[in-house]
C-alpha positions as CSV (number, residue, x, y, z in Angstrom):
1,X,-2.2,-4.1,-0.1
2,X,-3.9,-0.9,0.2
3,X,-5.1,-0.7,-3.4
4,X,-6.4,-4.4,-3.1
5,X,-8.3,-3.6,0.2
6,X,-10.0,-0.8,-1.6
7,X,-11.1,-2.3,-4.9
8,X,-12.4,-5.2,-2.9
9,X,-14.4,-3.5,-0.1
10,X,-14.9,-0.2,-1.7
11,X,-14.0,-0.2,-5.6
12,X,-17.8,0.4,-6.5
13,X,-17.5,4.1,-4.3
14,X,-13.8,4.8,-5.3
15,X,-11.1,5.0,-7.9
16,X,-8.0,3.6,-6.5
17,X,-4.3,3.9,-7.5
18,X,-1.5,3.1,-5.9
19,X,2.4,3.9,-6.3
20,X,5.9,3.9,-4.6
21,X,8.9,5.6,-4.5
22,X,10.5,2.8,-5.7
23,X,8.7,0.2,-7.4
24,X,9.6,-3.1,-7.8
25,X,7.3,-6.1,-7.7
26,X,4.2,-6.8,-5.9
27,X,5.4,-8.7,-2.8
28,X,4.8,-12.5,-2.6
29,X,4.0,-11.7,1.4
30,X,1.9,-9.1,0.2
31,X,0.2,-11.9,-2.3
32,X,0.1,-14.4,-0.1
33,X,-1.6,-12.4,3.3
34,X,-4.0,-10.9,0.5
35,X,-5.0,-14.0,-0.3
36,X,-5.5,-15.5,3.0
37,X,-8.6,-12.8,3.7
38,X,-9.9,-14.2,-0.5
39,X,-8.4,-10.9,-2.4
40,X,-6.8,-11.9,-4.9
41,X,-3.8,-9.1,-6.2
42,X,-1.9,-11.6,-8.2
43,X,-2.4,-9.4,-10.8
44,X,-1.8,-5.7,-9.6
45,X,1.9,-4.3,-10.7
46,X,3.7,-1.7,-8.9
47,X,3.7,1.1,-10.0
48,X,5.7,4.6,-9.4
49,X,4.5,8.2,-8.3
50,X,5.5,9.3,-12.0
51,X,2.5,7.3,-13.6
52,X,0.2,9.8,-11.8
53,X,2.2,13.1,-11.7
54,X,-0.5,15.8,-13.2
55,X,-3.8,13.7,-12.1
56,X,-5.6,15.1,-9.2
57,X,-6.6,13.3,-6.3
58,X,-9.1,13.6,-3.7
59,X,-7.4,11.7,-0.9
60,X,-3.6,10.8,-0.7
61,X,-3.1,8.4,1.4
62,X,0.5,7.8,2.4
63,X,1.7,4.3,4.2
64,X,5.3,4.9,5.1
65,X,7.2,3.2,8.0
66,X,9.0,6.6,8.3
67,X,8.1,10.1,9.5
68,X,5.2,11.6,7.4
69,X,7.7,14.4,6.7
70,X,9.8,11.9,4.8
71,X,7.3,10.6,2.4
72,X,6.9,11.8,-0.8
73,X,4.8,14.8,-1.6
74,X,1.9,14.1,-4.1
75,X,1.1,17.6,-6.0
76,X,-2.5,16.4,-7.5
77,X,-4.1,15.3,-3.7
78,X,-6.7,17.8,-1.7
79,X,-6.4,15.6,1.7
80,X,-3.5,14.3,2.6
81,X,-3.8,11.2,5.3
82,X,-0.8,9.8,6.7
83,X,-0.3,6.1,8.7
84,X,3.1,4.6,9.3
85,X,3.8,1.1,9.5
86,X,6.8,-1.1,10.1
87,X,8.7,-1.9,7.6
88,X,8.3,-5.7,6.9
89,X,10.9,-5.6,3.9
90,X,14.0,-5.6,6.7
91,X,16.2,-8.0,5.9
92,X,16.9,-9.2,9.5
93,X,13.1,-10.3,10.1
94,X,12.8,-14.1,9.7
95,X,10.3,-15.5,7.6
96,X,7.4,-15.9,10.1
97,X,7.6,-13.1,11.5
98,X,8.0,-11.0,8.3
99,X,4.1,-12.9,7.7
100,X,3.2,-11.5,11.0
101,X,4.1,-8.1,10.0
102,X,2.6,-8.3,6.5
103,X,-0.7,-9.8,8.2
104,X,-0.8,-6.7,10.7
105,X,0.0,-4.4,8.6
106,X,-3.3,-6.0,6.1
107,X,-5.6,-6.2,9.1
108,X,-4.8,-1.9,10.0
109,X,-5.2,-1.1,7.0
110,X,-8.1,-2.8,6.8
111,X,-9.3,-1.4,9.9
């Protein structure tokens, strides 16, 4: 979501990557909310911290729903900025709700 946000409203100031921990597949929530705001991430993949390990970075950014002393630690960043969110992957959230979440989660980073 992050790296969608950013190529859309900022691409042509910034070079954007994005990674995970542990990446899977770009979220059909994720997809979906993106799309409902017209950014269209159909086609972004996820990708892992290991893709950029060596590359230095201006700005890290990290979006974890846990302490910032939990997240990973990204050697190639100068300025590290930290926001945590709620994790909307928890099995025990029903569907509309998990949109909720997703849509929030879009609209702060957003913001």
């Amino acid at each position: 979501m992050a790296e969608g946000l950013l190529r859309a409203l900022y691409g042509d100031r910034y070079d954007v990557y994005s990674a995970g921990t542990n990446p899977t597949e770009v979220s059909r929530y994720t997809i979906r909310v993106m799309s409902e705001i017209g950014i269209d991430i159909s086609n972004q993949r996820s990708k892992s911290l290991e893709e950029f390990y060596g590359e230095d970075f201006d700005y890290v950014v990290t979006l974890c729903d846990d302490m910032k002393e939990n997240c990973p630690f990204f050697p190639g960043g100068k300025v590290y900025l930290h926001k945590s969110f709620r994790d909307p992957a928890d099995p025990n959230i029903k569907e509309e709700e998990r949109l909720k979440i997703f849509r929030q989660i879009r609209d702060e980073i957003k913001n």
